[in-house]
Residue frames relative to the residue before (quaternion, step in Angstrom):
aa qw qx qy qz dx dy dz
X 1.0000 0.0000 0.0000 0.0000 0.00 0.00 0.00
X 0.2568 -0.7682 0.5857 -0.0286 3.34 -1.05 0.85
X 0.1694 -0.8518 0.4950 0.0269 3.76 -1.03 1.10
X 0.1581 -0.7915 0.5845 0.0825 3.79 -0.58 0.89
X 0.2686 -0.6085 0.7121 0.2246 3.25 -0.78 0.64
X 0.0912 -0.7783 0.6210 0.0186 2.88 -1.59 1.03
X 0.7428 0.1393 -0.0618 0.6520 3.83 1.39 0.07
X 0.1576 0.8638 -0.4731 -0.0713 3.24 0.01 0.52
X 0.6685 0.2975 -0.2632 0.6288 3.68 1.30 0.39
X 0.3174 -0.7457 0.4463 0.3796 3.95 -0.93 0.38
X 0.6599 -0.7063 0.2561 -0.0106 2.58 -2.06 0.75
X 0.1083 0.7655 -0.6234 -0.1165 3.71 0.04 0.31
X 0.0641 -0.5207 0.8466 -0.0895 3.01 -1.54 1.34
X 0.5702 -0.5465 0.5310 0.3069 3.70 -0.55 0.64
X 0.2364 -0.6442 0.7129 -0.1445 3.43 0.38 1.44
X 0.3434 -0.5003 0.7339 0.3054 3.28 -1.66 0.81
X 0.3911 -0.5448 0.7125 0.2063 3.77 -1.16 1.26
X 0.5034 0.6357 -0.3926 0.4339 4.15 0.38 -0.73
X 0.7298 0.4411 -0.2589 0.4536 3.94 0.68 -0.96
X 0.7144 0.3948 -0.2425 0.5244 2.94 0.68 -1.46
X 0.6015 0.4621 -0.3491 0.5503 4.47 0.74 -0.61
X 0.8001 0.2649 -0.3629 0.3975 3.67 0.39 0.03
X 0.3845 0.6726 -0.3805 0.5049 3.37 1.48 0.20
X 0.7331 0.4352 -0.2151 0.4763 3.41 0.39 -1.64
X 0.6116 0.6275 -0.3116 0.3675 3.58 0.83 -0.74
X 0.6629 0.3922 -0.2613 0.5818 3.24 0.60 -1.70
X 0.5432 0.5784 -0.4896 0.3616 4.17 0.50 -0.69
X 0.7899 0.4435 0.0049 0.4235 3.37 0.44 -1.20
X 0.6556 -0.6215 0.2860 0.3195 3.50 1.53 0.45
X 0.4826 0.6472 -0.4938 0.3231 3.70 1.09 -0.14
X 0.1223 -0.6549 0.7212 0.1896 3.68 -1.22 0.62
X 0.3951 -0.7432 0.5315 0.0950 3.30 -1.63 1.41
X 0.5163 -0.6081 0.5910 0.1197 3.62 -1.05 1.12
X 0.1013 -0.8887 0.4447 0.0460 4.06 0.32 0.41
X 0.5906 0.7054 -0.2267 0.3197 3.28 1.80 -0.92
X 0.6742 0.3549 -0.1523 0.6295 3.73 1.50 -0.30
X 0.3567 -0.7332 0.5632 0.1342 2.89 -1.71 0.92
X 0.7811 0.2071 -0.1111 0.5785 3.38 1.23 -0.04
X 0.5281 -0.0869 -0.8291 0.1618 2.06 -1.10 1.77
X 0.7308 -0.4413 0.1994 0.4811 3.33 -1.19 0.40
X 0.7481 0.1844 -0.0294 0.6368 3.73 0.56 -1.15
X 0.0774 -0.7107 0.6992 -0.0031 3.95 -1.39 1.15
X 0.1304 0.8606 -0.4814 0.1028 3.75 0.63 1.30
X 0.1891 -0.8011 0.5632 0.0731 3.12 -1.28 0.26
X 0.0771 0.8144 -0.5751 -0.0055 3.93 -0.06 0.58
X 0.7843 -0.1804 -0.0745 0.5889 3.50 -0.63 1.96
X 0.8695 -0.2273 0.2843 0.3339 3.31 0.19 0.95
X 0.6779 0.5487 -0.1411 0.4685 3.59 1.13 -0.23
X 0.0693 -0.8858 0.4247 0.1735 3.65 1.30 1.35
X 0.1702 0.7213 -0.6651 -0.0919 3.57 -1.10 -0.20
X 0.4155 -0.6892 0.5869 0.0888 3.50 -1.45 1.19
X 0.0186 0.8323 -0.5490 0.0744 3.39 -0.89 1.24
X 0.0456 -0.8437 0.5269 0.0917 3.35 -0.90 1.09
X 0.1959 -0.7898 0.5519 0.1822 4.02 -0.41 0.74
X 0.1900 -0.7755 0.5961 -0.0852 3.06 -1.75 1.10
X 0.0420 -0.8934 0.4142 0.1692 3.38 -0.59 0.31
X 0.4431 -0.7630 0.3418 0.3236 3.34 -0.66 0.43
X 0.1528 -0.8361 0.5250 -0.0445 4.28 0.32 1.29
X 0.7937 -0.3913 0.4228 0.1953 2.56 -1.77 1.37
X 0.2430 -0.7354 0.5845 0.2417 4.01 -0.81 0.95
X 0.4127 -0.7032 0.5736 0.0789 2.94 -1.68 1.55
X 0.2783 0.8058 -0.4304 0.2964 3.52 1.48 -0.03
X 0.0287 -0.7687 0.5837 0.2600 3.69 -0.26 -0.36
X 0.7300 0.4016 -0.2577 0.4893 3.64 1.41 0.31
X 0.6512 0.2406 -0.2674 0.6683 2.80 1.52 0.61
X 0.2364 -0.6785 0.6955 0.0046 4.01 0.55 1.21
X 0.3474 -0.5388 0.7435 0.1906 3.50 -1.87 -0.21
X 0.5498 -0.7316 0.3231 0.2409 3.61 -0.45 0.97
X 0.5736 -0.6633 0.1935 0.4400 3.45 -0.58 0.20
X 0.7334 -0.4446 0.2334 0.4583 3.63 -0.42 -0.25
X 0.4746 -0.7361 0.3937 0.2793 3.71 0.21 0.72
X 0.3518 -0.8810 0.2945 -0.1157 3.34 -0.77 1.30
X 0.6055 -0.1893 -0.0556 0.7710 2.89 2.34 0.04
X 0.8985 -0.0373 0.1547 0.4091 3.25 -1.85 0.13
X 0.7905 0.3731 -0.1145 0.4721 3.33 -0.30 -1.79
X 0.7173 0.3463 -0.3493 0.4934 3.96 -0.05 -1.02
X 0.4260 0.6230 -0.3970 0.5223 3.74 0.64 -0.09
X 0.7635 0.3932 -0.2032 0.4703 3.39 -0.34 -1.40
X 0.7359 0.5072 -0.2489 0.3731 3.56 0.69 -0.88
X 0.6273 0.4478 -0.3098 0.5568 3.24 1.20 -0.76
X 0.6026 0.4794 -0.4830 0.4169 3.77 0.98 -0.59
X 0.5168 0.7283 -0.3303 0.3057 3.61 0.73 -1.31
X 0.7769 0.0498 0.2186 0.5884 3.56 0.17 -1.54
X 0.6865 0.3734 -0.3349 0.5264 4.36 0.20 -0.70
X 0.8661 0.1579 -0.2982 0.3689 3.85 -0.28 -0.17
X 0.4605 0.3900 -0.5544 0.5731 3.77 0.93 0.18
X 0.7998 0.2043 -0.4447 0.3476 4.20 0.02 0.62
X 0.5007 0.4787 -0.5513 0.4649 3.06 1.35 0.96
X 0.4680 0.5426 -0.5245 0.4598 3.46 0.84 -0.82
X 0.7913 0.5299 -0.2725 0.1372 3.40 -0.32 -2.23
X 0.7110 0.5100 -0.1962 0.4425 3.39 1.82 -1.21
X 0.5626 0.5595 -0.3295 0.5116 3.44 1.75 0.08
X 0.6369 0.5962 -0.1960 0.4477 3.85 1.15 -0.85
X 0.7263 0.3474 -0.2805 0.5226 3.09 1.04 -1.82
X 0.3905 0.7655 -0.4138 0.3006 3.64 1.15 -0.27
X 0.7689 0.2631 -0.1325 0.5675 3.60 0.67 -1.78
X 0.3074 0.7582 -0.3841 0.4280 4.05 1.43 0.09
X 0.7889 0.3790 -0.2461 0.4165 3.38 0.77 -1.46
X 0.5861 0.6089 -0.3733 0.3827 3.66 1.44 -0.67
X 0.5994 -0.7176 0.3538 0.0236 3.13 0.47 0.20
X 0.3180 0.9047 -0.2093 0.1911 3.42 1.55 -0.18
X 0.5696 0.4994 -0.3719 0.5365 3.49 1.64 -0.53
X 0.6844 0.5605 -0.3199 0.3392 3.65 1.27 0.20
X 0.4470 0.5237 -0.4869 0.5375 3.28 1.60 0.03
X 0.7025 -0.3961 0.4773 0.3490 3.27 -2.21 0.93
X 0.8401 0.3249 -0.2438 0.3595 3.22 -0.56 -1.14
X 0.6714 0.4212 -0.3192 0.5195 3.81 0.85 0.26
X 0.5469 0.6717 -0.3156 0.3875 3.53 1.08 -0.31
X 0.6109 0.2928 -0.1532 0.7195 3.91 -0.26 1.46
X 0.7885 0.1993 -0.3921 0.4300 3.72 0.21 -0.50
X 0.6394 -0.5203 0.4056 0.3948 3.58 -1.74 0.11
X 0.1734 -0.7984 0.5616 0.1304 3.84 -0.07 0.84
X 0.3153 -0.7756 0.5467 -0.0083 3.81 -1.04 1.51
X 0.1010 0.6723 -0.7129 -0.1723 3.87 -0.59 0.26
X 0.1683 -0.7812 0.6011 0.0076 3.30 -1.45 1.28
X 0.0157 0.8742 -0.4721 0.1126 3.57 0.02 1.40
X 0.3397 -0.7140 0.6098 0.0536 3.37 -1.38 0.99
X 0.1986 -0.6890 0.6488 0.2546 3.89 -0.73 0.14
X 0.2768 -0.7272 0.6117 -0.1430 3.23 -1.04 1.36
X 0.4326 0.7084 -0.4994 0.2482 4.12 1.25 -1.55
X 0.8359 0.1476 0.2271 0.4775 3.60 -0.35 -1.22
X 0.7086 -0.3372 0.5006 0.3655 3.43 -1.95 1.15
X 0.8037 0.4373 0.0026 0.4035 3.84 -1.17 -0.20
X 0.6333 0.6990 -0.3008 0.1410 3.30 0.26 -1.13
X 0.7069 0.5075 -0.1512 0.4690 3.14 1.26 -1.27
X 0.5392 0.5858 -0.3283 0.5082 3.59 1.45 -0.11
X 0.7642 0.1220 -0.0480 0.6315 3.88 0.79 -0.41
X 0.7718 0.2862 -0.5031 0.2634 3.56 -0.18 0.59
X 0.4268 0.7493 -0.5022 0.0643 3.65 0.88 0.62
X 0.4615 0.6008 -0.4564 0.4666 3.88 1.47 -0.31
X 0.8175 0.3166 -0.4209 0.2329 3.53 0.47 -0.39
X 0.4114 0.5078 -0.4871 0.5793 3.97 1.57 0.17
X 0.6391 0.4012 -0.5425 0.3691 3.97 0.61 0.33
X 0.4776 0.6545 -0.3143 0.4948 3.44 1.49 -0.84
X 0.8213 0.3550 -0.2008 0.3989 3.42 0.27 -0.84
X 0.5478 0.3340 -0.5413 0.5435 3.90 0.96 -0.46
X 0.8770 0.2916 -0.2998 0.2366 3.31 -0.43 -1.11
X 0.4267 -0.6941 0.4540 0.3607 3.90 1.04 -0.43
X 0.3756 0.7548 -0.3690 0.3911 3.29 1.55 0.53
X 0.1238 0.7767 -0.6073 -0.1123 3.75 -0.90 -0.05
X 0.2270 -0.7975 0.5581 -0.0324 3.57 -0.98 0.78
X 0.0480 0.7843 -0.6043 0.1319 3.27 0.18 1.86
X 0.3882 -0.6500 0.5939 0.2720 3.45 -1.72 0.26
X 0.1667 -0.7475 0.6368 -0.0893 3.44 -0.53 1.75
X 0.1146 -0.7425 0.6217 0.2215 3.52 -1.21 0.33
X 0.1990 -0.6001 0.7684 -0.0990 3.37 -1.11 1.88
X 0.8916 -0.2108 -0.0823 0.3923 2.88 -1.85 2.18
X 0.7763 -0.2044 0.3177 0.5046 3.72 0.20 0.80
X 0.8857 0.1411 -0.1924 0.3983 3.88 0.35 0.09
X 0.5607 -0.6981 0.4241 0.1355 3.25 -0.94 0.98
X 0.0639 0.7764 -0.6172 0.1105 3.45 -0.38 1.68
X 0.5487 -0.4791 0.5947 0.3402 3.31 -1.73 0.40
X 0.1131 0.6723 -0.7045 0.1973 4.04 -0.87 0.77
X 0.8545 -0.4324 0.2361 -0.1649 2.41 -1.65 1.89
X 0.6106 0.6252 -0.4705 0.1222 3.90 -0.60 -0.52
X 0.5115 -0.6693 0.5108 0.1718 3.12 -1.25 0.89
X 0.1786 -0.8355 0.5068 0.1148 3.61 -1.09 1.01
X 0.3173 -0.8196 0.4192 0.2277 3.27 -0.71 0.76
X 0.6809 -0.2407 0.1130 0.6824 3.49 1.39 -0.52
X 0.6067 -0.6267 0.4787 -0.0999 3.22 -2.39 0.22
X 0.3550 0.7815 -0.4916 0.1467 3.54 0.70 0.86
X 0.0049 0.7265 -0.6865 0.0292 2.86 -2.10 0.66
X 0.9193 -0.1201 -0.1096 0.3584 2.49 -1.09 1.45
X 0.6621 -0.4364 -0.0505 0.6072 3.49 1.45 1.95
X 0.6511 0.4948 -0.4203 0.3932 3.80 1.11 -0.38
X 0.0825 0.8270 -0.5560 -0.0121 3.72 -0.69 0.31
X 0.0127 -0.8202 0.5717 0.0165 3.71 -0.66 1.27
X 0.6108 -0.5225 0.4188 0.4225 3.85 -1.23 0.62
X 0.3315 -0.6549 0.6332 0.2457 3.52 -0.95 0.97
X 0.7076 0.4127 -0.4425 0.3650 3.82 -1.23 0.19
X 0.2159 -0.8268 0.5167 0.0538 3.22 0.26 1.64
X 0.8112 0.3972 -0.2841 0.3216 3.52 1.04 -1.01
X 0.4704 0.5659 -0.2878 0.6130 3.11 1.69 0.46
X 0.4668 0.6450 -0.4149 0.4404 4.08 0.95 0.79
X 0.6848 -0.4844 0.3864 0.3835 3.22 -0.77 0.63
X 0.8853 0.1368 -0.0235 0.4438 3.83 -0.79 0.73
X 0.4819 0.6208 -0.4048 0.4675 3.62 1.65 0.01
X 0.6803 0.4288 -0.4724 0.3607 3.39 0.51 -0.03
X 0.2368 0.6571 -0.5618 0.4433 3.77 1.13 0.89
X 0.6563 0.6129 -0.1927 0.3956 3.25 1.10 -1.85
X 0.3090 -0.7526 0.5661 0.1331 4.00 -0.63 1.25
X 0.8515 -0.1647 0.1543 0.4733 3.22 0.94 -1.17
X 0.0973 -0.7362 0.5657 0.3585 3.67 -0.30 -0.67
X 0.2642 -0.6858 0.6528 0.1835 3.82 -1.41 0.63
X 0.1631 -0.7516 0.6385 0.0271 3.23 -1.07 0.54
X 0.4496 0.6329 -0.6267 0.0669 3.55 -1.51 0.34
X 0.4688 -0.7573 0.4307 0.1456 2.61 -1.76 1.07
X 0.4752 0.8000 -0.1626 0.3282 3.09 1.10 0.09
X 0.5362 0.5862 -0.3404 0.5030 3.79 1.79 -0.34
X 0.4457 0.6085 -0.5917 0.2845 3.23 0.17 1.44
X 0.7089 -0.5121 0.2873 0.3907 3.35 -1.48 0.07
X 0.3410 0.6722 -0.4158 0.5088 3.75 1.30 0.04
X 0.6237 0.6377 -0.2542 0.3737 2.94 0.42 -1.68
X 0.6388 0.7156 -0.0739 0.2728 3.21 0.85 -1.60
X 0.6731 0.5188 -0.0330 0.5260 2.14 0.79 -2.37
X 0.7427 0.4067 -0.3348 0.4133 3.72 -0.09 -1.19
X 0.7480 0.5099 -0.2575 0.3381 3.65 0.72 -0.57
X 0.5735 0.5278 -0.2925 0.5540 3.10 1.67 -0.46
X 0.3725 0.7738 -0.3205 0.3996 3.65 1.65 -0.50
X 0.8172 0.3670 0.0142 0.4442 2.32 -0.17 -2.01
X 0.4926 0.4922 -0.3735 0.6129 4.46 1.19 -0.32
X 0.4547 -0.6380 0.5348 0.3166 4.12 0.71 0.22
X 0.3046 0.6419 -0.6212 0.3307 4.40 1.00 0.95
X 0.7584 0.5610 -0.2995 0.1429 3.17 -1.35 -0.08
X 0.2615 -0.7285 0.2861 0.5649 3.24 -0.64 -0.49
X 0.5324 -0.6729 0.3039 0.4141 3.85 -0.97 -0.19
X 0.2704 0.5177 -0.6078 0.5381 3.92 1.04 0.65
X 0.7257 0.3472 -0.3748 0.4608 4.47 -0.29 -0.07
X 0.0689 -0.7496 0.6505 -0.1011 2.94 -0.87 1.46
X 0.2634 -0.8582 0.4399 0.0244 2.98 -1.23 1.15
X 0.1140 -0.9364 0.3223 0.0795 4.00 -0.16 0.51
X 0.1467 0.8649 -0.4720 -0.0871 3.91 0.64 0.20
X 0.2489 -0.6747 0.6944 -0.0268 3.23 -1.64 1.04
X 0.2940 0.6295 -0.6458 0.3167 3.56 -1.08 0.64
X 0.4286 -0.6016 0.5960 0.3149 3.06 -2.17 -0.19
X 0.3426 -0.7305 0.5860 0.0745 3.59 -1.42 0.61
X 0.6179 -0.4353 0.4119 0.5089 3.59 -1.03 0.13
X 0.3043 -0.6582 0.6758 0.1320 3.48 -1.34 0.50
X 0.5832 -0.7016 0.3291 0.2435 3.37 -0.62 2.36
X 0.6193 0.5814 -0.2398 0.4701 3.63 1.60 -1.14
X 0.3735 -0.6332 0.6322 0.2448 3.39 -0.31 1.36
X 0.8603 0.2606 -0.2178 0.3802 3.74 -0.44 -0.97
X 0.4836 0.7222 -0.4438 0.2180 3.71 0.85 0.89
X 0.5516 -0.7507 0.2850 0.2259 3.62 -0.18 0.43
X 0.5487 0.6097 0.1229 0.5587 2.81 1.87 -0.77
X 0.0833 -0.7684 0.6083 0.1805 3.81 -0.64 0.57
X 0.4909 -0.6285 0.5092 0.3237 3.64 -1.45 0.70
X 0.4633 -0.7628 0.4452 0.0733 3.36 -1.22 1.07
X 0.3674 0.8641 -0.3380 0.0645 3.37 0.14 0.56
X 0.1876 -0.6947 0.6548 0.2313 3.88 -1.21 0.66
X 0.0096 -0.7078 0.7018 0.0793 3.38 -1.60 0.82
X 0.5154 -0.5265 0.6106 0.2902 3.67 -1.63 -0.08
X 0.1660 -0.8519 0.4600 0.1875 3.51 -0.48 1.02
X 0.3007 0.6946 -0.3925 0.5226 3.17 1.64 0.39
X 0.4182 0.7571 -0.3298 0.3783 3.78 1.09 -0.88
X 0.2051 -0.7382 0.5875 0.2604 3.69 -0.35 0.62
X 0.7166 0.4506 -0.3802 0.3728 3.47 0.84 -0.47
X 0.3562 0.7460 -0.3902 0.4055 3.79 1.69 0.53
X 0.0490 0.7709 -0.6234 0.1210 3.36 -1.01 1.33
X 0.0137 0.7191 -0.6905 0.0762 3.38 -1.12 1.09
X 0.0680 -0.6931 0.7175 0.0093 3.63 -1.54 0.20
X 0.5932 -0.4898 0.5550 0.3164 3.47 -1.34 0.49
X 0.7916 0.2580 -0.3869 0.3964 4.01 -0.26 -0.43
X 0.4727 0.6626 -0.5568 0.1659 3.66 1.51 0.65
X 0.8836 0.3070 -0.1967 0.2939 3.52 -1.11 0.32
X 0.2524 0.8049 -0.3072 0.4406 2.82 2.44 0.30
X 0.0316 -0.8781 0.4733 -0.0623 4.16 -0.19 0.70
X 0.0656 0.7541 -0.6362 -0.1493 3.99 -0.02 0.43
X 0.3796 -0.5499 0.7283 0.1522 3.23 -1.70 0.76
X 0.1102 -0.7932 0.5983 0.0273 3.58 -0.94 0.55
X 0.3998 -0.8160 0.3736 0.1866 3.13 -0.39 1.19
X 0.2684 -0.8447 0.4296 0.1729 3.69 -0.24 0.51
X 0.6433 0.3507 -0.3363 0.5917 3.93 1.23 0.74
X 0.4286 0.6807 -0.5193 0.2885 3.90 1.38 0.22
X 0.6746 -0.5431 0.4325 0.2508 2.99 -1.76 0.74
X 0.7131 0.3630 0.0860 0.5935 3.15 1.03 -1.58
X 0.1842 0.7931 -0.5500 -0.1858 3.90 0.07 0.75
X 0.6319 -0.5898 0.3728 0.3376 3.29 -1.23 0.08
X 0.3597 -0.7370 0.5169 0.2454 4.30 -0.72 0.63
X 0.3011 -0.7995 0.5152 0.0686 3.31 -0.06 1.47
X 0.5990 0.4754 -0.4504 0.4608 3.37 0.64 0.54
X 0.4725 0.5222 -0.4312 0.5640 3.64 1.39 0.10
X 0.8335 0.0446 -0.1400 0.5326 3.72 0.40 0.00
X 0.0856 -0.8582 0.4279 -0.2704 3.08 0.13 2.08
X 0.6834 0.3377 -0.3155 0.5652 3.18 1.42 0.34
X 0.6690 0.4769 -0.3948 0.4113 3.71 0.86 0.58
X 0.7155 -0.4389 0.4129 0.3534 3.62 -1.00 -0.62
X 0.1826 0.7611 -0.6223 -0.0121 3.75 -0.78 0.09
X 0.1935 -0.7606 0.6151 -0.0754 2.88 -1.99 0.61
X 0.0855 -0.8592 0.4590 -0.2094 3.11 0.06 1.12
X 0.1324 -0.7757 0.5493 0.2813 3.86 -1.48 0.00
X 0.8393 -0.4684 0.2733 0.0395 2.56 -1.50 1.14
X 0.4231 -0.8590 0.2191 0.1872 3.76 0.85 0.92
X 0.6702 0.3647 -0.0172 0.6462 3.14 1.91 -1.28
X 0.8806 0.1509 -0.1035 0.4371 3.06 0.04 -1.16
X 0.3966 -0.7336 0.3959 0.3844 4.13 1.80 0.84
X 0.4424 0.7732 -0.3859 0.2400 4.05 0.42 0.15
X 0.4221 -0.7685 0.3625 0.3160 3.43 -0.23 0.55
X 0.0635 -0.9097 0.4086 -0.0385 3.49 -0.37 0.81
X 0.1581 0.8351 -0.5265 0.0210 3.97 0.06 0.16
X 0.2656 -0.7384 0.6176 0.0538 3.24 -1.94 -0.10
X 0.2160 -0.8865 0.3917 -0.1185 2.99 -0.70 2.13
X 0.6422 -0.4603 0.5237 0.3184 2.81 -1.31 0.29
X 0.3721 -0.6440 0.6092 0.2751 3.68 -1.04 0.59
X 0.8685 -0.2543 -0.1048 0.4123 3.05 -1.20 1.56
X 0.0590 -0.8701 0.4808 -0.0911 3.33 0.54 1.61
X 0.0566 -0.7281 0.5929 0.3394 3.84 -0.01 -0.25
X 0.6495 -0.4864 0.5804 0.0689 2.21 -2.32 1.29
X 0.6342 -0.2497 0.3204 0.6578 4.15 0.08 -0.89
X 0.0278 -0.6775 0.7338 -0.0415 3.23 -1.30 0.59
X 0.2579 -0.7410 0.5910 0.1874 3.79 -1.50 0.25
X 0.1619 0.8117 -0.5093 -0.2358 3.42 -0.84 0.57
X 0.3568 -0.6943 0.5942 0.1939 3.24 -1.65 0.77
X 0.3979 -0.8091 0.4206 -0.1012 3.05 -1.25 1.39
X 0.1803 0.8365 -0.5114 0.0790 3.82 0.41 1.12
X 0.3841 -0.6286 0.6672 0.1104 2.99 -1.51 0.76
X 0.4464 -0.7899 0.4204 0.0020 3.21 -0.68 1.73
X 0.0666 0.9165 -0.3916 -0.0472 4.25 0.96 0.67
X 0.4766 -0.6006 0.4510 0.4567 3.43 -0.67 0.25
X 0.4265 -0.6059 0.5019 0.4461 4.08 -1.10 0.13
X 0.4955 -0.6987 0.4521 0.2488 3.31 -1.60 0.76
């Protein structure tokens, strides 16, 4: 027997983010409102409406302003998170910001969601989600060691340049964001994505084997660190679901906030009222980004 690799990094092919967001919905109980064309999604769960528009973050058509190349270790990473993708994120958000949407009738009174996907670059969606946290809240979270031990600590950002452009980080702190209820995030609306789920529904054929690697919450509430792991999705002891890796940000100056018990199978994150800290609530061993590689299992010639 003989193996081809047939994907060996995941994939962004501008998936419609729309399939994979109306999938996860209906999963999760949301009845849909058909009667409007904008926003994208008029849902309701028990009775509880909430308006949702999705967005994605795309590749820059600028020819004077290219998008850099893919990042090559550790450090170029960090940099692009730092200052390059809170102004991609920001230029996609403030984008669906200007429309204006808490002003139509039939959205007025409800909590209004922007639900975005990064899309910029091969890869992308696997390492830039700390920095669309950096950027709603103007928050950053570095590991510092204080007296001999290593703690997560704070700082507050004021803004973001690259390469001469430079915009004010704290999206939920922008003019007219407090319309804004929340923002959802996941990395995860890709065709892999698919793929594993259609797997795991008994589709396909069985010569195509399937393998994911990534990192995952770490069972140890007080660990610094995410848990690494590679599994076989073929594995009977493999589980996946649509609201995995799925994350609302909750804005903390909206008008309209959003009842986290209407979306009870995902993540959130939120600040802290008293003590202004960032704070959220996870899923048990949620993954963070993960890659899967994809072989195709041949007989020998």
């Amino acid at each position: 027997m003989g193996i081809i690799l047939r994907n060996s990094k995941p994939t962004a092919l501008m998936l419609d983010y729309g399939n994979f967001f109306y999938i996860f919905l209906y999963d999760a109980g949301f009845e849909f409102n058909q009667d409007y064309n904008a926003p994208d999604y008029m849902v309701s769960y028990y009775g509880n409406p909430f308006c949702i528009e999705a967005v994605t973050v795309n590749p820059s058509q600028n020819p004077d302003r290219p998008d850099p190349e893919p990042p090559q270790s550790d450090e170029e990473m960090q940099r692009l998170c730092d200052d390059y993708m809170p102004i991609k994120f920001g230029s996609s958000l403030f984008s669906k910001l200007q429309k204006k949407y808490w002003e139509k009738p039939h959205v007025q009174g409800k909590p209004l969601i922007l639900a975005i996907h990064d899309y910029h670059m091969p890869g992308s969606m696997t390492w830039t989600r700390n920095a669309l946290v950096e950027y709603l809240y103007g928050k950053r979270v570095r590991v510092a060691e204080i007296d001999g031990h290593k703690k997560f600590v704070e700082e507050d950002i004021e803004s973001h340049t690259w390469e001469g452009k430079t915009i004010p980080s704290n999206f939920f702190g922008t003019e007219n964001a407090e319309n804004i209820s929340a923002v959802l995030f996941t990395n995860t609306a890709t065709i892999t994505k698919f793929n594993r789920m259609g797997k795991l529904a008994g589709l396909g054929c069985d010569n195509i084997k399937m393998y994911r690697t990534g990192v995952m919450l770490h069972p140890d509430p007080s660990s610094l660190e995410p848990l690494p792991f590679m599994t076989d999705v073929d594995d009977e002891n493999y589980e996946e679901d649509w609201s995995e890796s799925v994350i609302m940000y909750h804005n903390p100056n909206t008008l309209i906030p959003v009842d986290i018990d209407c979306f009870n199978t995902i993540n959130h994150m939120w600040i802290d009222p008293d003590s202004g800290d960032l704070v959220s609530l996870q899923r048990e061993g949620d993954i963070l980004n993960s890659i899967t590689t994809v072989l195709e299992v041949v007989p020998d010639l």
